[in-house]
C-alpha positions in Angstrom: -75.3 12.0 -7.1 -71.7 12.4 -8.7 -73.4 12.3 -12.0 -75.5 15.9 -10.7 -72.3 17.4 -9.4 -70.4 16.9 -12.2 -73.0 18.8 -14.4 -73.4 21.8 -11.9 -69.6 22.1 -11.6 -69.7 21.6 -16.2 -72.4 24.6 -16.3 -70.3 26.9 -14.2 -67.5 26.1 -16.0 -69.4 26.7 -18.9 -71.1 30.3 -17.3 -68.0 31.5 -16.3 -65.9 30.8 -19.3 -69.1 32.7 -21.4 -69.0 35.6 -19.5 -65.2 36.2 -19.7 -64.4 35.6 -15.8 -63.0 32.1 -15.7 -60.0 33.9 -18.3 -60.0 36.7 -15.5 -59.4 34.6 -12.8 -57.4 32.5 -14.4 -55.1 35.4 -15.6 -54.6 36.6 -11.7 -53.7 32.9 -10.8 -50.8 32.7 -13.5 -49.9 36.3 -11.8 -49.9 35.1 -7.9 -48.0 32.2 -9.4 -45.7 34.6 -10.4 -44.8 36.3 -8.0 -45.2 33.4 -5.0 -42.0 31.7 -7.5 -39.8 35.1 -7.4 -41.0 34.7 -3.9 -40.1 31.3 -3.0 -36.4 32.0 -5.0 -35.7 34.6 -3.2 -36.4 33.4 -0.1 -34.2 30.3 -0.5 -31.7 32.5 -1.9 -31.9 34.5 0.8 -31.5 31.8 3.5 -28.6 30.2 1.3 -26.5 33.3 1.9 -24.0 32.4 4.1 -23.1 36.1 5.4 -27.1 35.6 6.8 -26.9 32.3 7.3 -23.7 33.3 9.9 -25.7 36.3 11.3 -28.9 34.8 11.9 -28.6 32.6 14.6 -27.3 35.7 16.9 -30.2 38.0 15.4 -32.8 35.3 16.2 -31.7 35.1 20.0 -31.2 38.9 19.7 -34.5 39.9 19.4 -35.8 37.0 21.5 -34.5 38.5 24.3 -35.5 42.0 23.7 -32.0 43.3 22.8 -32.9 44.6 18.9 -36.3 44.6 17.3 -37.3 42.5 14.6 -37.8 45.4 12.3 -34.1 45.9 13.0 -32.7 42.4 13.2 -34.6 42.1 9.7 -33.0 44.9 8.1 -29.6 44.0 9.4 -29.8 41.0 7.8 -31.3 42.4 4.4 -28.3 44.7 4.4 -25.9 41.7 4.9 -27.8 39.8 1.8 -27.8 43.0 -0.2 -24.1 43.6 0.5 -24.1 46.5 2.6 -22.1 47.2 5.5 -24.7 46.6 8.8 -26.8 50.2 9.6 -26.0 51.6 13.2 -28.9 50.9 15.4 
């Protein structure tokens, strides 16, 4: 049985490296890998700031209870990352 799979999986390799889409696909993997590591490094970088890192617990319990929305607890915190003075809600 392995010995069948192995040649189905070797003739679509071979098919779609013939008609050009296995270099297709593989071209939008290496750009999703991309941008999920800018991504990823932003992210932690993000987190690692310590003017968020300060403001985020109180943002958390903030929109948890209603008192801001996430849409603004989010951009509060962008602005902090970013450098900016917090935006009036």
């Amino acid at each position: 049985g392995i010995e069948a799979v192995w040649e189905t999986i070797e003739a679509y390799e071979t098919h779609t490296r013939s008609s050009g889409y296995f270099d297709v696909q593989r071209r939008e993997q290496a750009r999703t890998w991309m941008y999920r590591t800018i991504e990823d490094h932003l992210r932690a970088d993000f987190f690692a700031d310590p003017a968020v890192r300060s403001a985020l617990p109180g943002l958390e319990r903030a929109v948890a209870e209603g008192r801001r929305t996430a849409t603004d607890a989010a951009r509060a915190l962008l602005d902090l990352y970013q450098g900016h003075p917090p935006r009036e809600r």
